[in-house]
C-alpha positions in Angstrom: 102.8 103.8 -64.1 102.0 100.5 -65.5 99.5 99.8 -68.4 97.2 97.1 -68.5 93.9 96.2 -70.3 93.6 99.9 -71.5 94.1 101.4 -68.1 96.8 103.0 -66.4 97.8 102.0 -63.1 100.4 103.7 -60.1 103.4 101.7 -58.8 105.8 102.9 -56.2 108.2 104.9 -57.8 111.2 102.9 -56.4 110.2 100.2 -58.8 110.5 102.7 -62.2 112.1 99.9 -64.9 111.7 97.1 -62.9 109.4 93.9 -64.1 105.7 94.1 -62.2 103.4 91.3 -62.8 99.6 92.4 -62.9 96.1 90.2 -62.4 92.6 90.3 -61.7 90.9 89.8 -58.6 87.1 89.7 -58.4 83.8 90.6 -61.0 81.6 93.1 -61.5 82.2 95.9 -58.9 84.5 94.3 -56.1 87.0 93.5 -59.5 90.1 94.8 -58.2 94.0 95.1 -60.0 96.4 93.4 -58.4 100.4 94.2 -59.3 103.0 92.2 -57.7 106.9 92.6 -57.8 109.6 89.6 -57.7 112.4 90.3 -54.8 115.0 89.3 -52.4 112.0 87.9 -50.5 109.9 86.8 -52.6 106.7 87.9 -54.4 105.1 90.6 -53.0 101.7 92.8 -53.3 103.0 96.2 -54.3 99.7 97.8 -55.6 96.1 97.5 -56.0 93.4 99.4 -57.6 90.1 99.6 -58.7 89.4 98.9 -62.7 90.5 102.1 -64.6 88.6 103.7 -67.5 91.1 104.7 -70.5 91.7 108.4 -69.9 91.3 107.9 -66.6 94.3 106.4 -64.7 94.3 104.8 -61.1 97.1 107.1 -58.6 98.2 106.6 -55.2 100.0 109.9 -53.8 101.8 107.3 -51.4 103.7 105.7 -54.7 105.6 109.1 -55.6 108.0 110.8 -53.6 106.8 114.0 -51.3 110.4 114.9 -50.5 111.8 117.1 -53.5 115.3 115.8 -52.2 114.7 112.6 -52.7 116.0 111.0 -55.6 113.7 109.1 -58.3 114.9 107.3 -60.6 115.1 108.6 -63.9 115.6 111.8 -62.9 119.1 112.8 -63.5 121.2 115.7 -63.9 123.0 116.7 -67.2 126.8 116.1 -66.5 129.2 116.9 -69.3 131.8 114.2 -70.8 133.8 115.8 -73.1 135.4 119.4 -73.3 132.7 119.9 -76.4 129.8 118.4 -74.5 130.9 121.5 -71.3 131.1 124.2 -74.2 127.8 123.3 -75.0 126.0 123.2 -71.6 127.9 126.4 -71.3 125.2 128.1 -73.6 122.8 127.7 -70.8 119.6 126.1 -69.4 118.1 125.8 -72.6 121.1 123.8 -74.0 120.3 121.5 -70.6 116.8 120.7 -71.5 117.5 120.6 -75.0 120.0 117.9 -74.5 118.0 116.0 -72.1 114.8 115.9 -74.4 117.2 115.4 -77.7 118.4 112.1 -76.1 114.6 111.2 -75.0 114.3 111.3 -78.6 116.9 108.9 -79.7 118.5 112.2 -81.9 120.9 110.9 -84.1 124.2 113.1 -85.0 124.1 115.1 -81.5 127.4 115.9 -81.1 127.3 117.6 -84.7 124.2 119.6 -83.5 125.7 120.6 -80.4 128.9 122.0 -81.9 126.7 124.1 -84.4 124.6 125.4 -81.4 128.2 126.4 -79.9 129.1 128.1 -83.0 126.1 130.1 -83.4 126.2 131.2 -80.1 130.0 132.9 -80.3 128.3 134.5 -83.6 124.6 135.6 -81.9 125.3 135.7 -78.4 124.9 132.9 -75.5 121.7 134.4 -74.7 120.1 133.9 -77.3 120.5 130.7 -78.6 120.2 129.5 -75.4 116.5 130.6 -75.7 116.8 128.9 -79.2 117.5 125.9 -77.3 115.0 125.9 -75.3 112.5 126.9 -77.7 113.6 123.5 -79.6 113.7 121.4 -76.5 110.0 121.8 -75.7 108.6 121.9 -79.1 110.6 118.6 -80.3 112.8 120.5 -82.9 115.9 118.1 -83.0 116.7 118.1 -87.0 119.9 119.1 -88.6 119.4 123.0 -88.7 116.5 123.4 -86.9 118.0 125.6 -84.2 119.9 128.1 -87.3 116.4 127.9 -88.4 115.0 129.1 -84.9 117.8 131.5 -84.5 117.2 133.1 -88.2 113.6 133.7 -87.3 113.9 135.3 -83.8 116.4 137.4 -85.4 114.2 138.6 -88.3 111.5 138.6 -86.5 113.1 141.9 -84.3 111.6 144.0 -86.3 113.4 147.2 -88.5 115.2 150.1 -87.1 114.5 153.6 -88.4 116.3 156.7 -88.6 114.6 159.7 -86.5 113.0 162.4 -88.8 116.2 165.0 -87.8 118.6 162.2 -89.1 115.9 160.9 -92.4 117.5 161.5 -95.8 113.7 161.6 -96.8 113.3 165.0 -99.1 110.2 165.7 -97.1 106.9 167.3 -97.7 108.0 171.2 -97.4 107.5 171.6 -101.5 104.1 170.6 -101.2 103.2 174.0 -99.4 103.5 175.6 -102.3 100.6 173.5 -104.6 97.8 173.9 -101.7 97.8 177.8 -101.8 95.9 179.7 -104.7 97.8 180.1 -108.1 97.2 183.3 -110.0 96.4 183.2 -113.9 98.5 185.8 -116.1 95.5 188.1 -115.7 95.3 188.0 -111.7 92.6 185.7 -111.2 93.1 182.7 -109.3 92.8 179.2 -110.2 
């Protein structure tokens, strides 16, 4: 997509990163947006589109990709580089996203993060910081602690367990029995 003048504006996805040069053609109704790409060949027309309203971008289905094999740039998988960076991913799809979306971010101290997340999860189980992780992934929760603070939460927020009422070390309500029925005065009336 390429903005322009407050609009938004489809380019072929092959040309994702790559330097588009956009003008004005026309007035009035007939104006029209021209985008144009430098390469081996020249200058060439790549797009054009009508005048877009902000909110409302301009799209051409024919500029993305219908084949879900096919590759598009900036679209990459998460590949591990380091024996820590493979325990992490370990954790599960959450740890994926999370690192994807951490490095969107420009997170600072990842590798630190990453090792805690590792930590907590021989302590709590894969499972669930992987859930953690992706809990934090989607809501943009990429501080130090944020995913102990995550993890502290789900975990209290389980809920209390209780002892049945055979196993209760309650004294019970048996002794109360004896206040609801009808005391006698020492001359044998009743109360």
């Amino acid at each position: 997509m390429v903005a322009f003048e407050s609009g938004q504006y489809s380019v072929p996805h092959a040309l994702l990163g790559s330097e588009v040069f956009v003008r004005v053609h026309g007035v009035a109704e007939a104006e029209q947006i021209i985008i144009v790409a430098a390469g081996r060949d020249g200058v060439r027309e790549v797009a054009r589109h009508g005048r877009a309203r902000p909110g409302s971008p301009k799209i051409d289905d024919e500029h993305f990709p219908t084949d879900a094999t096919q590759k598009v740039p900036g679209v990459y998988a998460v590949t591990a580089n380091s024996p820590d960076e493979e325990a992490f991913l370990m954790i599960g799809h959450g740890a994926h996203e999370w690192l994807r979306e951490a490095a969107a971010a420009g997170t600072s101290r990842m590798r630190q993060k990453m090792g805690q997340a590792v930590a907590l999860s021989r302590l709590h189980g894969r499972e669930r910081v992987d859930e953690v992780l992706g809990t934090a992934a989607a809501y943009g929760r990429f501080g130090t602690g944020d995913v102990a603070s995550l993890l502290a939460h789900r975990v209290a927020d389980q809920g209390s367990r209780s002892a049945g009422e055979d196993a209760s070390l309650a004294q019970g309500t048996v002794g109360w029995q004896a206040m609801s029925s009808p005391s006698t005065t020492a001359d044998g009336g009743e109360l």
